[in-house]
N, C-alpha and C positions, 0 to 999 in steps of 0.2 A: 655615613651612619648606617647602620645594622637594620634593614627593614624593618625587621621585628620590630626595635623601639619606636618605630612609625606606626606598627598595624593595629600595636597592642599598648591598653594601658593597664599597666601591670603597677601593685602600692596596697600595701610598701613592698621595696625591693631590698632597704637594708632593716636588720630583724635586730633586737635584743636577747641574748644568745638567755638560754636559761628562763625564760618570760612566753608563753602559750601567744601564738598570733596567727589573724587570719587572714591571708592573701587573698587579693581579688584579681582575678587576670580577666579583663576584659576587651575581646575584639572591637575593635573601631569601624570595621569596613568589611562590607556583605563578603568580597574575597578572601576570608581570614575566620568566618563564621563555622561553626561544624556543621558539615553536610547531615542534610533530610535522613535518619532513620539510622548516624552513626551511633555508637555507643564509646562511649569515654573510660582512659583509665588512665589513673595518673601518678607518678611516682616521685615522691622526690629524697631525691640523692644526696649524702655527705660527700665533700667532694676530698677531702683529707680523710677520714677512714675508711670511704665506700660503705658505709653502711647506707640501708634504705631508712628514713624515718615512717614511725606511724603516723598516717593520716586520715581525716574526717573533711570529706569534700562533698561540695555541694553544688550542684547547679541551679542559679537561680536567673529565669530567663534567658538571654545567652551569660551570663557572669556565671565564671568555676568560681566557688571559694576555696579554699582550699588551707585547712586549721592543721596544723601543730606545734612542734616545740622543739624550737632548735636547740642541742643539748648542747654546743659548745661554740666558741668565733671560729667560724670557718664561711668557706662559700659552698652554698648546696645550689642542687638542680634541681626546678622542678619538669617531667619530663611526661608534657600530658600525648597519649596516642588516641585517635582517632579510629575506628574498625566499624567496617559494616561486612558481616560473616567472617570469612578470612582474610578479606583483604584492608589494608593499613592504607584511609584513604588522607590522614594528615596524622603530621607529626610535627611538636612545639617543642623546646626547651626552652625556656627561663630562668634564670642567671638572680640567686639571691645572697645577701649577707648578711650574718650574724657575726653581731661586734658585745663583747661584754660591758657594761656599764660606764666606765673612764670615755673610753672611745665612741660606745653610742650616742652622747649627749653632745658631741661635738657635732662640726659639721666640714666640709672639705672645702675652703677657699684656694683662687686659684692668682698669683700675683708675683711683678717683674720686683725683683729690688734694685733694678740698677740695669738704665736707659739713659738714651740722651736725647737734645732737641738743637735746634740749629741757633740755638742761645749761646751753645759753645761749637762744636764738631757735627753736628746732624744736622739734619736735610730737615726735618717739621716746625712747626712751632709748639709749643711745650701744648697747648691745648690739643693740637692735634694728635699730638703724641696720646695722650691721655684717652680722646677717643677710640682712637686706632688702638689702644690695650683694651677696652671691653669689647669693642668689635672682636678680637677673636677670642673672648672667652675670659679675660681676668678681671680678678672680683677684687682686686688695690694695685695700686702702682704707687711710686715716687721717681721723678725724673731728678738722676743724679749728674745735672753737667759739670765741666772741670769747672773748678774754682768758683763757683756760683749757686748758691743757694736761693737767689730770687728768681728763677726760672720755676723753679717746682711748686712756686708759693704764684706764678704766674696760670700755673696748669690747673691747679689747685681751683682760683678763686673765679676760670674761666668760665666755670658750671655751679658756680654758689649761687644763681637764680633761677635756678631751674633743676628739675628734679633728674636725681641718675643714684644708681647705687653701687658705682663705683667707687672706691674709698681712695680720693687724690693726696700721699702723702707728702710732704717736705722732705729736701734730700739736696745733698751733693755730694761728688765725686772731690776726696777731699785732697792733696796735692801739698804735703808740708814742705817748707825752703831746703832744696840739697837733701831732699830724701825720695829713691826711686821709687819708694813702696806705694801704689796707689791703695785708696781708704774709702770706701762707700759712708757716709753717714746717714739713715733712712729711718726718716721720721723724728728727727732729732729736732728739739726746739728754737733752737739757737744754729747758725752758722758757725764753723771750725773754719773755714776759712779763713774768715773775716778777722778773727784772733792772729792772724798772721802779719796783721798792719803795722803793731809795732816791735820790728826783732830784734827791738835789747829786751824786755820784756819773755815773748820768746825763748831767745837764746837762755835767758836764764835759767827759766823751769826747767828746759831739754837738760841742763846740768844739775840741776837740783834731781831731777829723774834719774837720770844718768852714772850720780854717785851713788846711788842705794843699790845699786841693779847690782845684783850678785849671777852675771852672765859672763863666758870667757868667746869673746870674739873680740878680731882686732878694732883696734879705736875708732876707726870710721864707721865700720859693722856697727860698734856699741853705739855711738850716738846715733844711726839711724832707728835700732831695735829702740831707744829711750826717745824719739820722734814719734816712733808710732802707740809707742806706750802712752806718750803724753794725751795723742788724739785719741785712742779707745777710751782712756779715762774722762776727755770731754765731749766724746760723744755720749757716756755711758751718765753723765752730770746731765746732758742735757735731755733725757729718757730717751737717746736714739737703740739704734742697732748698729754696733761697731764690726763691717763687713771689709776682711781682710780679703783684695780681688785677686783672680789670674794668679795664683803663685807659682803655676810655670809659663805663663805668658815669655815667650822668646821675642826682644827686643834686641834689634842688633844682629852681634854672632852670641848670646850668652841669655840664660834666663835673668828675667827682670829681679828677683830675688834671689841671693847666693844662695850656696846650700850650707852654710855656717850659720847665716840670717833663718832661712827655714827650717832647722834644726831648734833655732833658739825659739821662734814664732810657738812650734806645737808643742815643746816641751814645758813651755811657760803657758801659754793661751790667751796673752792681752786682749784679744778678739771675742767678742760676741759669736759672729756666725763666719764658716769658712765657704768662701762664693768656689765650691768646688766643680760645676761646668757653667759653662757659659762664654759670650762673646766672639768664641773661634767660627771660622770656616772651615768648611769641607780637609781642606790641605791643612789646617791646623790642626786637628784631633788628638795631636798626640800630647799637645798640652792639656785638654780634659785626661786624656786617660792618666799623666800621669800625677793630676792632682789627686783621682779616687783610687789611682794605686795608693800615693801617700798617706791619705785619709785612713784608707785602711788598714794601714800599718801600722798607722800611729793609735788606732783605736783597739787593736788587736793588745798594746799597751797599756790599755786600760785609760786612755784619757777620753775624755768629752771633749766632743769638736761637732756643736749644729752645723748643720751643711745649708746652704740654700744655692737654686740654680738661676742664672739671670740670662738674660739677653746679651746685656750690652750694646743695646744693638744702634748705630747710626742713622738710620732709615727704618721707617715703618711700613715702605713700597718698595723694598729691594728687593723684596725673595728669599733673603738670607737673613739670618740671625735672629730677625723678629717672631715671635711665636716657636721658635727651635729648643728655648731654655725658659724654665720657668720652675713655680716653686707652686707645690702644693701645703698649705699649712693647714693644721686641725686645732682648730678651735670655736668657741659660741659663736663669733661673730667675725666679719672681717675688719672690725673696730682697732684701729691701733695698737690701742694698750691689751686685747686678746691676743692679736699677730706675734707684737711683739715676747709675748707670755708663751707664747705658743714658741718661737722660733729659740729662745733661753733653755725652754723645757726639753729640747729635742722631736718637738709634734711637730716637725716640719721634711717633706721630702724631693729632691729635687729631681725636674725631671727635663731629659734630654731627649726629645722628639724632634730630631733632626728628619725635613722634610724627604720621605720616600722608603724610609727606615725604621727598622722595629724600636719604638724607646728605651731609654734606659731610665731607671730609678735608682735613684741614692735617698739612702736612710734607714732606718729605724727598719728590721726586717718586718715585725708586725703591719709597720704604716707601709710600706713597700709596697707586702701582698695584698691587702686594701684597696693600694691606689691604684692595681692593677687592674682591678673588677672597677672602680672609678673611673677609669678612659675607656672603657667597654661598655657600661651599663648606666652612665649617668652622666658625665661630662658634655657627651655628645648632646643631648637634652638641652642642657646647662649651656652650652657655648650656641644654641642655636636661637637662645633666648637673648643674651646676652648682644650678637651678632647683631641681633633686630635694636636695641639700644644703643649699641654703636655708631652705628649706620646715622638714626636720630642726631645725636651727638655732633655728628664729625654736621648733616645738615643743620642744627643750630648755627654752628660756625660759621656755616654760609651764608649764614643770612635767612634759611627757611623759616617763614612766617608760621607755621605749623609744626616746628619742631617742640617748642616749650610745651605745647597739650600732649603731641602723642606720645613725650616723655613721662610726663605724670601718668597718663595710662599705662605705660609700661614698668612703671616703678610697682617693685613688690613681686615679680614675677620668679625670679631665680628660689628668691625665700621661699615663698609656697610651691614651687616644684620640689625642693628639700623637706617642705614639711610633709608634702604628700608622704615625698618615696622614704621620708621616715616613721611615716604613720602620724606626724603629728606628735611626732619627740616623744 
């Protein structure tokens, strides 16, 4: 974390562009005070036009205030100097944003759509999974193991007596008969699955599907493309989020999706949201890269394709995978039916923070540049609050006698560091 967000409490930090506000930057600690007999001046900068804004500042006690009026959504500087005669004896910047109306009133959730637990393939148990997601910083998860929708309904109901504001959703990793396509189902009411018990039944629909589809791929292609058409339609019945995974995932010598199938996937869209990075390793990369080539090509088309970023990850103590991918969404709340409102609308952006590396964003260029001042000036915050309720968490689990109180004291906390740093919405 940036000292600075340590020495200084600065709020709000993100502004409503068009709307008079006034900043309070207040030092925390004698080291970070301005010196005996300085004088102050202070400026603050568009950082997309350069221009300077007018300002009305004040010092009250040690607190600057510091009033104006950000004229459009950009990121400004505010850039207070210090001077006693000629000499510059401290110098601050502070990092603010202004968002126009749609996007101010939301607020920036941070959440995996697709993990596993040792229910199927992973090493944790779904609760611990679930812990281990707010410990570094996500505000919902849903554990999607193969074939299993009572694991996440397990992670879920681990922490239903006791207070956390993690949002634990329902999910699996869905797996239809003789189809290589994997299917995230997340937050969906019902199991897809489970619908797989009986395949005459099944096999039916897939043909009932199957005849309308006005798609040219060979016959096995078509009835996999009308497999997965069937599942997006029942995940999308049961209010899920129908997340088409990996589509260059390389299994074998060959991608796990042809490029006939992936051709017919983007130019139709049976999917909800496109899981464009996530789950690879280091030596894997070239499959993220060449889904957000694809992504982008196909949007350059004019078509709609939500993207979200995931883990996938097998282990929550590997080092790898976990915390590498994730999805930031913008909406009121981290409440399901917002996410999933959010993740349809396109307010959702994925981001690949591969450990020891500059991140990368996908999405929406407006929510991009946002969420780039977000892991700079507020997440860090955000994940260190979070971090401390995780920790609680994963100690309930064990057994800690004092975990149930120091959770209820910690619930609430993420939300009012938001409403500070937005002034209180």
């Amino acid at each position: 974390m940036d000292p600075r967000l340590r020495f200084y409490r600065v709020s709000p930090t993100v502004l409503r562009a068009g709307a008079p506000c006034t900043v309070r930057i207040e030092p925390l600690f004698e080291h970070v005070t301005t010196p005996d007999g300085a004088s102050l001046d202070t400026v603050v900068a568009e950082k997309d036009t350069r221009r300077r804004c007018v300002v009305d500042v004040k010092r009250k006690g040690g607190v600057l205030e510091v009033s104006f009026t950000p004229a459009t959504e950009q990121e400004y500087e505010v850039i207070v100097t210090a001077t006693r005669g000629d000499e510059t004896v401290r110098r601050e910047e502070f990092a603010l944003y202004a968002l126009e109306a749609d996007l101010y009133e939301l607020r920036p959730w941070k959440g995996d759509f697709h993990i596993h637990s040792n229910r199927s393939d992973g090493r944790e148990t779904p609760a611990y999974v679930a812990a281990a997601c707010r410990r570094i910083g996500l505000d919902f998860m849903a554990l999607t193991d193969h074939r299993q929708y009572e694991p996440s309904l397990e992670a879920r109901d681990a922490f239903a007596q006791v207070a956390t504001d993690l949002r634990t959703f329902p999910g699996e990793e869905v797996h239809p008969p003789d189809n290589p396509v994997h299917i995230v189902n997340f937050g969906g009411t019902r199991s897809i699955n489970a619908m797989f018990a009986d395949p005459a039944v099944y096999e039916s629909e897939i043909e009932a599907v199957e005849a309308v589809l006005d798609v040219e791929l060979p016959p096995s292609e078509k009835r996999t493309f009308a497999s997965c058409v069937w599942v997006f339609d029942r995940i999308r019945e049961a209010d899920g989020i129908g997340v088409l995974c990996h589509p260059y995932w390389i299994t074998g010598d060959a991608y796990n999706i042809s490029e006939p199938l992936q051709a017919a996937f983007y130019a139709r869209c049976p999917f909800d949201a496109l899981e464009i990075v996530g789950g690879f390793y280091r030596h894997q990369m070239e499959s993220n890269a060449l889904a957000v080539a694809r992504w982008q090509e196909e949007r350059s088309k004019g078509r709609r394709m939500p993207v979200v970023g995931v883990s996938d990850a097998h282990g929550c103590e590997r080092g790898e995978l976990f915390g590498w991918y994730y999805s930031i969404v913008f909406a009121p709340t981290p409440d399901f039916a917002d996410v999933r409102r959010a993740v349809l609308d396109e307010r959702c952006v994925a981001v690949e923070a591969v450990e020891g590396e500059f991140p990368r964003l996908y999405g929406p260029f407006r929510l991009v540049k946002f969420a780039y001042f977000l892991l700079r000036e507020i997440f860090p915050l955000h994940d260190e609050l979070c971090a401390e309720e995780g920790r609680w968490m994963r100690e309930f689990l064990a057994g800690e006698a004092h975990a149930p109180n120091r959770l209820v004291a910690l619930q609430g906390r993420t939300l009012a560091l938001y409403n500070r740093l937005w002034g209180g919405g």
